[in-house]
C-alpha positions in Angstrom: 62.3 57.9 125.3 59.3 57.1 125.7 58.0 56.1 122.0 54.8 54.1 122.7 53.6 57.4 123.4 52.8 58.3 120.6 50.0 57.0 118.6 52.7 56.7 115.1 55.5 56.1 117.1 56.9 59.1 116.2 59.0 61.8 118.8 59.5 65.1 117.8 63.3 66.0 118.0 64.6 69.7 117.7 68.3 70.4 116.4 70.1 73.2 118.0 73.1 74.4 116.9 75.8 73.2 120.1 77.9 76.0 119.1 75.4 79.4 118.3 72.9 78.2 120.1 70.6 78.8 116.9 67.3 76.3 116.1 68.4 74.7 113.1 65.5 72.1 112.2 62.7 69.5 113.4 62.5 66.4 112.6 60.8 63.3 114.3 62.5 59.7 115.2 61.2 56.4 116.1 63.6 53.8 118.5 65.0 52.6 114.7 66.3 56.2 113.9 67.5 57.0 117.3 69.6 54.0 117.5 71.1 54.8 114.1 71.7 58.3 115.5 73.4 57.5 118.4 75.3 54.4 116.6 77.0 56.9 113.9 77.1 60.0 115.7 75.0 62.0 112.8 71.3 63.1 113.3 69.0 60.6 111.6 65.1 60.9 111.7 62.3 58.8 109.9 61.0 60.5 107.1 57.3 60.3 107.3 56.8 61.4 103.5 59.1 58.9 102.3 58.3 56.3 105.2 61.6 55.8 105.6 65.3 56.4 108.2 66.9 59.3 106.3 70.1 60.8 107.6 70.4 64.7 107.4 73.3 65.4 104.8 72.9 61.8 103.0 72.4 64.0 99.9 74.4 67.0 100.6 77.3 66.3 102.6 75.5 69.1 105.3 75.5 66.2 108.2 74.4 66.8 112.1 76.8 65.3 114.3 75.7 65.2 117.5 77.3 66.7 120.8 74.4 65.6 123.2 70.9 64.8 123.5 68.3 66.1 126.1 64.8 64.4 126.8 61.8 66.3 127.8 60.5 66.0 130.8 57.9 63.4 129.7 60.1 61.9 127.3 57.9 62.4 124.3 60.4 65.0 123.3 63.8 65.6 122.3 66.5 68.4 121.7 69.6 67.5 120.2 73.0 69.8 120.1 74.8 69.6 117.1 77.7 70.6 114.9 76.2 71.5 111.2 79.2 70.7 108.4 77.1 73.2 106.9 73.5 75.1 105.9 70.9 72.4 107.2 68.1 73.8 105.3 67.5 72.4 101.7 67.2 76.1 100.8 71.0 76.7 102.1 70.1 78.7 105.0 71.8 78.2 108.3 68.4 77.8 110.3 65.0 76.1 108.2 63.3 78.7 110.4 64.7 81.3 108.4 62.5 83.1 106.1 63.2 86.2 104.1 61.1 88.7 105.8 63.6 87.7 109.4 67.3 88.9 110.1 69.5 86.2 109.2 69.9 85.0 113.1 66.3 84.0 114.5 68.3 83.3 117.9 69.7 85.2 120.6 72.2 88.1 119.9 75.0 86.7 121.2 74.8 83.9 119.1 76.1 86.1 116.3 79.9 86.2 118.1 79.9 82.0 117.6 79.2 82.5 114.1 81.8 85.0 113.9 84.4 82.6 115.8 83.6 80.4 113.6 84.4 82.7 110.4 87.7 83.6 111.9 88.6 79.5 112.7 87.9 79.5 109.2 90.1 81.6 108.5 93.1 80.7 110.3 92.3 77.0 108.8 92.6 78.0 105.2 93.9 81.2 104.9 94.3 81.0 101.3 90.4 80.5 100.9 89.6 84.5 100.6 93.2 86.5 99.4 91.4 89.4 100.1 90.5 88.5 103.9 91.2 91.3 106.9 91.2 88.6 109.2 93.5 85.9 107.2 95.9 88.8 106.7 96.6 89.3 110.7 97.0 85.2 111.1 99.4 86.0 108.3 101.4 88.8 110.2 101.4 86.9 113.6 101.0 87.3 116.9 102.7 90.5 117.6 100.6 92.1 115.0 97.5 90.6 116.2 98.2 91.3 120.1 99.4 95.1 118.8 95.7 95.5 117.1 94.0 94.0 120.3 96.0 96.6 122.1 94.8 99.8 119.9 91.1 98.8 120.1 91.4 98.1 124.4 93.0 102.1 124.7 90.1 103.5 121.8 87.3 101.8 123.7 88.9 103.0 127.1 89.0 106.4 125.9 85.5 106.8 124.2 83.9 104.7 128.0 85.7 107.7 130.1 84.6 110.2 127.3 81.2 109.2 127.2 81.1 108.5 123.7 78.0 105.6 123.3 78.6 105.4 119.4 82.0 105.1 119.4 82.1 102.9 122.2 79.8 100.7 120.5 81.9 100.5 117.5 85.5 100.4 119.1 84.0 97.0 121.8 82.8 95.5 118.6 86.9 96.1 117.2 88.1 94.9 120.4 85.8 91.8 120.6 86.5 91.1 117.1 90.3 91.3 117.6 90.3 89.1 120.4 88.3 86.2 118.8 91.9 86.8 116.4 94.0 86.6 119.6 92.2 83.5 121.0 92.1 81.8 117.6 95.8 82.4 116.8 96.4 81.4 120.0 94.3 77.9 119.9 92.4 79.0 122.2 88.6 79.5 121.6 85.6 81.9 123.5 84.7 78.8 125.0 87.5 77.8 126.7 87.3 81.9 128.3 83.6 81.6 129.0 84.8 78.2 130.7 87.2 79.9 133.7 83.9 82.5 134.1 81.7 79.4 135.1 85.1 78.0 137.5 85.2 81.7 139.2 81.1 81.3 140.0 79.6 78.5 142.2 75.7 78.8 142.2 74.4 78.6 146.4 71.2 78.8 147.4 69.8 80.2 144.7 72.1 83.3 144.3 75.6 83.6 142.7 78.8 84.3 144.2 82.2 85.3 142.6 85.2 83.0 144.1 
């Protein structure tokens, strides 16, 4: 990075989330934070109110740990990926860029489907956490139950595609995606490792996409 830039010394570094995809904060570092980020493993910026390092989550427990970092192209920028251990902003919001008058997600739509991955990891790790869970209740009845239910939803969204049947459609794809997050999850799998063998079955040429 290229810090002498900038007249204070001072990069601006966006957090992403590596997971959704959603904008989760900026922040700025100089060399000193940057070293200390990449040293722990946690996001650290220098606080230019307090004119000091400060590590996100020093306070809260909510700490950034970093999956990879991405210079601008004039390296007087930086976007990080991260894992949040939880909300990043002081207010307890997922994203600081949330503000009440927004939907929840200020990101793309498909972001939504990692947070609810996420919720159903959750799940499976501490199934005791919500009694009342739908989704803790199938991890409790296993597999067979889990693949039955994947099953139901794949023949109800079949029939109401041939039928023509937009709404139901619509609500029976968001039962079958739902059911197999369950499947995947139970199965220690995760969307990730699918979306992986999509980018193995396409090899970018010349521009253009072909299936193998």
């Amino acid at each position: 990075m290229d810090f002498a830039k900038m007249p204070d010394g001072l990069i601006p570094v966006i957090v992403q989330d590596a997971h959704t995809g959603q904008v989760l904060m900026l922040g700025y570092q100089n060399a000193e934070a940057q070293r200390v980020t990449r040293q722990t493993g946690r996001v650290t910026f220098f606080s230019r109110s307090k004119q000091r390092l400060w590590t996100k989550g020093e306070t809260s427990g909510n700490y950034l740990t970093v999956v990879s970092e991405h210079e601008d192209c004039d390296q007087d920028a930086l976007l990080i990926l991260a894992r949040p251990d939880g909300p990043t902003c002081h207010r307890g919001t997922t994203s600081c860029f949330e503000q009440s008058q927004q939907t929840r997600y200020p990101a793309p739509a498909v972001s939504f489907v990692a947070e609810l991955e996420r919720l159903v990891q959750r799940r499976h790790q501490h199934p005791d956490e919500d009694p009342k869970s739908y989704t803790a209740s199938l991890f409790r009845k296993g597999m067979p139950k889990i693949a039955q239910k994947v099953g139901e939803e794949a023949v109800e969204t079949v029939i109401d595609a041939v039928g023509g049947n937009l709404e139901g459609l619509k609500g029976e794809a968001a039962d079958l995606l739902y059911h197999l997050l369950v499947l995947l999850t139970a199965s220690g799998l995760s969307m990730e490792d699918v979306v992986d063998v999509l980018k193995q079955r396409h090899t970018t040429i010349s521009g253009g996409v072909r299936r193998e």
